[in-house]
C-alpha positions, -999 to 999 in steps of 0.1 A, spaced: -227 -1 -149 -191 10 -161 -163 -11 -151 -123 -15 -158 -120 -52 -172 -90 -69 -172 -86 -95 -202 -51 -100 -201 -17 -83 -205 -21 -50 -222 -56 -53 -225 -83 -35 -197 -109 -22 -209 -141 1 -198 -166 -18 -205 -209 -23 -195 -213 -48 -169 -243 -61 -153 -244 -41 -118 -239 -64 -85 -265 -72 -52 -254 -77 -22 -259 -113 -11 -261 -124 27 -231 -110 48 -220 -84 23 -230 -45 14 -232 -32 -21 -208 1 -22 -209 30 -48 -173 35 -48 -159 69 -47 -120 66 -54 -99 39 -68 -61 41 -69 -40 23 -91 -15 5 -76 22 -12 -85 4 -44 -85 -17 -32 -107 5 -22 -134 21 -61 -129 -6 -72 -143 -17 -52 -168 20 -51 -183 30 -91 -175 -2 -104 -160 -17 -119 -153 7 -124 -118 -22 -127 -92 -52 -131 -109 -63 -165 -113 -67 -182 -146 -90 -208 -127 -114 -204 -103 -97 -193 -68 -101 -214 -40 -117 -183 -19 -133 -165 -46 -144 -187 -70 -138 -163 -94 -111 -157 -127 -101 -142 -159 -116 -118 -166 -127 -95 -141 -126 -59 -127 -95 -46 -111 -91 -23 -81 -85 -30 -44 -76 3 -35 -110 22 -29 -140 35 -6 -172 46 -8 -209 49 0 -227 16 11 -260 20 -11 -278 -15 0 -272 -42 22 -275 -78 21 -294 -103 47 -281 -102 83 -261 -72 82 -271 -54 110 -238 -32 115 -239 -15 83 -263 8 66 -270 28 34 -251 62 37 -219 42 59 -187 63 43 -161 32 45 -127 24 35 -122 -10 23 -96 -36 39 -98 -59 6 -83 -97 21 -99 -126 19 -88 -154 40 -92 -191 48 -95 -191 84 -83 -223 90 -45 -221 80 -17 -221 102 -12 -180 97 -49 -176 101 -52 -197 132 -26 -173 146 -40 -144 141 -18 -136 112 -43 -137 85 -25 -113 60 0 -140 55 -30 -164 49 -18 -195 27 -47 -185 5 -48 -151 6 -69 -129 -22 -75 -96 -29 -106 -82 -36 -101 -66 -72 -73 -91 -77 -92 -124 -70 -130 -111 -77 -145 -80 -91 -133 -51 -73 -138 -15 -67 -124 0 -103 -163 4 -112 -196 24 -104 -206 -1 -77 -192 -36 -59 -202 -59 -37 -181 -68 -4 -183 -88 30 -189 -65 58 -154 -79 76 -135 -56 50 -152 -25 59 -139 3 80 -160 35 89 -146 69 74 -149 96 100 -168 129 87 -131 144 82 -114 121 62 -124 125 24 -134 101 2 -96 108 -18 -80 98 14 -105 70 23 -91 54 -8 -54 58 3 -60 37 33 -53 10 15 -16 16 5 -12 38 36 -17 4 56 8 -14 35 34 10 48 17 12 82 25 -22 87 57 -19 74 64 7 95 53 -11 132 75 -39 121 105 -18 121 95 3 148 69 -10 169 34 6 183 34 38 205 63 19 228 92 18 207 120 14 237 139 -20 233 163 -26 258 175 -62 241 185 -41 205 162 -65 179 139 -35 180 141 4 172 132 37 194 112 69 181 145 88 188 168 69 167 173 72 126 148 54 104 154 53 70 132 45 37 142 38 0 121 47 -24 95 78 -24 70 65 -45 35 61 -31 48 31 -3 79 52 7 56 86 7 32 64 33 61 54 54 72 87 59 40 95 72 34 62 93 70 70 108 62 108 117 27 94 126 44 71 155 69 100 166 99 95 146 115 128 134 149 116 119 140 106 93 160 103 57 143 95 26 168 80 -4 156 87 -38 174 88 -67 144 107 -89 151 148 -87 112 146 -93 102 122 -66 127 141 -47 113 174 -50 73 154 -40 80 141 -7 105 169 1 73 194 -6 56 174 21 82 183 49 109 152 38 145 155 42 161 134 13 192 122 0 198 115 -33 222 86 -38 237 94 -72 253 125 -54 260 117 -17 277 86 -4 251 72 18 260 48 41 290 75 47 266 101 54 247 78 79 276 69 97 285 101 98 254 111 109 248 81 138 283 86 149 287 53 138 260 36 149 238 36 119 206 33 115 176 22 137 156 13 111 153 10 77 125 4 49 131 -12 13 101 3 -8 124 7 -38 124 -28 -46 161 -31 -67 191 -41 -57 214 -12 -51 190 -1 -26 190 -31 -6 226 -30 -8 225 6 2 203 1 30 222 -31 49 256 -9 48 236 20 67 213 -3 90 227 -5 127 239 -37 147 212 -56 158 187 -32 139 162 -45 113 157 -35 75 122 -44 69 114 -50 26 76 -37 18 89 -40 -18 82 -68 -47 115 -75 -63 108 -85 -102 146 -102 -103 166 -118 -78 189 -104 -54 224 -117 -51 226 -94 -20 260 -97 0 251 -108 40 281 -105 53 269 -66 71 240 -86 84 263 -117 97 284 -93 115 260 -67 130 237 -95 136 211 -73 121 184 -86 100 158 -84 71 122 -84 79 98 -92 55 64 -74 49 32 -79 36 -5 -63 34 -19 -53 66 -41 -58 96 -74 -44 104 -58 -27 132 -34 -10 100 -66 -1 88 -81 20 119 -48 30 133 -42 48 96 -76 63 95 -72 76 128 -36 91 116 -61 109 84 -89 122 110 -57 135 130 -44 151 95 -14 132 95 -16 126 57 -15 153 31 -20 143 -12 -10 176 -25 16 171 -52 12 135 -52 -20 123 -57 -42 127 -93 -76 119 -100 -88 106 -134 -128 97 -145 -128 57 -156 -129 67 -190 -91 77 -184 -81 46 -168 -56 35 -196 -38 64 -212 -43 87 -177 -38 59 -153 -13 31 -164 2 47 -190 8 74 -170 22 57 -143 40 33 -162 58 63 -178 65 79 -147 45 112 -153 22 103 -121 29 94 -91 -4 80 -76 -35 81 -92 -71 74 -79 -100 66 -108 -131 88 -99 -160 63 -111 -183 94 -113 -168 108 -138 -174 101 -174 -149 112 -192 -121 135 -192 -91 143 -169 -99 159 -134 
C-alpha cells in the first residue's frame, strides 16, 4: 500500500509499504480522510519534535514512520476478541495512547498521560491506504456525518476541550466567578483551523457573543463566511473595544489558538476579573508575558491539551446536529499531493486545512 513516510526534516515521502493486520484488540481501517495538522508541519519543517528517535515506551515504534493522526474511515477486518466492532463500522479515530498507571491516568485525566503518544506521531498512522488501531480509539460515525468531517473530529476535539475548560458543559452559571456563563463574551485568537473549531464548540454550547481576533484579512474573510463576527487587531484597539463592549467588565472567556505573544498580551488586557484565558496553542518561543492584569483581576491562564473521549462523542454529536460546516476552509488533496499540496501549501499559507484523500492517486481534488 501507499503511505506518507516521514524520514526526517524536509523529507516525507509516498512511498510502498507492506500493508498492516490487525492483531488481537485492534481493527484494521481503510482510512478515508487525513488532515494535516500544525503538529504536523513541526515536524516536517524542524522534526523531528514528537516522534521518537528510539523506540517509545508505549509504541515501541520510531524513525521512520507514517504520519497522520487526524483521520476516519471504514474498519475492513478485525483482530481476535473484538466483538464490538465490525467490517463496514464508519469511525472517527480518538488517536492517544496511554500508560494507565500514571498519576494523570489514574485520575481519569489520561490526555495529560506522562507518556502520552499519538497514533501517527508515535506509530504508523492514518496518512496511508489502511492502519491498524486499538478498538479504545474508535468512535462510531453516524450515517450523517461524512467521512470529510469524521476526519475533523480530531482537531474539532482539541478545541472542544478547550472550549469546556473556559466555559464548562451545558451548565455554564458560576456563582463564585472562576468560571464563565453562555451569556457573557468569549473570545478566541487566532482563526486558523483550532480558532475556526472554537467558534463552533462555543456556538455549539450556546454562546452567541462571540469575537474572533485575527489579524489575516484572508482568515478574516473564512470564518467571517461561516457566520463570525471578527476583529482585526492591526485596525481596532481591542482590549478598548471589549471594554467598551462589556461595560467594563471584559471578557468571560477567552481562547489563545494564535500561539504568539501579542495575542496573549491582547487577550489578558480584555479577559475579565476572575475570568479564565484558556491557551490551546504551542508557543515555538518563550513568552515574557506581563501578569500584573492577571495579579490584579485575579484572573487566570488555563492550560489545554488533546481531548477526552467524551470530546470525541460530544463533537460528533455537534456534526450529526450540523453544527460544523467546511465550506471555504477545508481542501482535499490525493496522497500523491501530500508535499507540494499539503505542507507546502500550508506552510505558505495558501490553505487553511487540508485533509489527504488516500483514494486518490494523483492529482488535486
Amino acid at each position: 500500500m501507499r503511505a506518507a513516510v516521514y524520514y526526517g526534516p524536509n523529507k516525507l515521502e509516498v512511498a510502498h509499504v507492506p500493508e498492516p493486520h490487525p492483531t488481537p484488540g485492534t481493527v484494521k481501517v481503510q482510512v478515508g480522510f487525513n488532515g494535516i495538522c500544525g503538529t504536523d508541519l513541526h515536524e516536517y519543517y524542524a522534526g523531528p519534535i514528537f516522534i521518537p528517535t528510539s523506540p517509545h515506551p508505549l509504541t515501541g515504534q520510531q524513525l521512520p514512520l507514517t504520519m497522520g493522526h487526524e483521520f476516519s474511515g471504514v474498519v475492513t477486518e478485525v483482530g481476535d476478541g473484538v466483538t464490538d466492532y465490525a467490517s463496514g463500522d464508519r469511525v472517527a479515530v480518538m488517536p492517544l495512547y496511554r500508560c494507565g498507571h500514571c498519576g494523570p491516568c489514574r485520575a481519569g485525566n489520561y490526555n495529560i498521560c506522562q507518556q502520552i503518544g499519538f497514533h501517527g506521531l508515535m506509530s504508523d498512522g492514518g496518512m496511508a491506504e489502511y492502519t491498524v488501531v486499538p478498538t479504545d480509539m474508535l468512535h462510531r460515525l453516524p450515517d450523517n456525518v461524512s467521512m470529510e468531517l469524521g476526519a475533523l473530529v480530531e482537531p474539532m476535539s482539541v478545541a472542544y476541550h478547550a472550549a469546556t475548560l473556559g466555559v464548562g458543559g451545558q451548565e455554564r452559571s458560576d456563582p463564585g466567578g472562576v468560571g464563565a456563563n453562555a451569556d457573557g463574551t468569549s473570545m478566541v485568537f487566532g482563526a486558523g483551523p483550532i480558532g475556526i473549531g472554537l467558534w463552533f464548540a462555543l456556538r455549539g454550547k450556546g454562546v452567541e457573543d462571540v469575537f474572533v481576533v485575527e489579524p489575516s484579512a484572508t482568515r478574516r474573510a473564512s470564518i467571517e463566511a461561516l457566520g463570525a463576527r471578527t476583529l482585526d487587531p492591526t485596525a481596532v484597539d481591542v482590549p478598548a473595544f471589549i471594554a467598551d463592549h462589556t461595560n467594563g467588565a471584559g471578557a468571560d472567556s477567552v481562547f489563545d489558538a494564535a500561539g504568539v505573544a501579542p495575542a496573549v498580551e491582547t487577550a489578558l488586557a480584555c479577559v475579565g476579573a476572575r475570568r479564565p484565558m484558556v491557551s490551546v496553542a504551542i508557543y515555538e518561543k518563550p513568552l515574557t508575558t506581563p501578569l500584573l492584569n492577571l495579579v490584579m483581576n485575579e484572573s487566570r491562564i488555563q492550560g489545554s491539551l488533546c481531548y477526552t473521549a467524551a470530546d470525541f462523542e460530544a463533537v460528533i454529536a455537534l456534526m450529526a446536529r450540523g453544527t460544523y460546516d467546511t465550506t471555504g476552509w477545508v481542501t482535499s488533496i490525493a496522497l500523491d499531493d501530500v508535499v507540494d499540496e499539503g505542507f507546502e501549501a500550508l506552510h505558505a499559507g495558501t490553505k487553511m486545512k487540508v485533509l489527504v484523500d488516500p483514494s486518490i492517486a494523483g492529482g488535486a481534488s
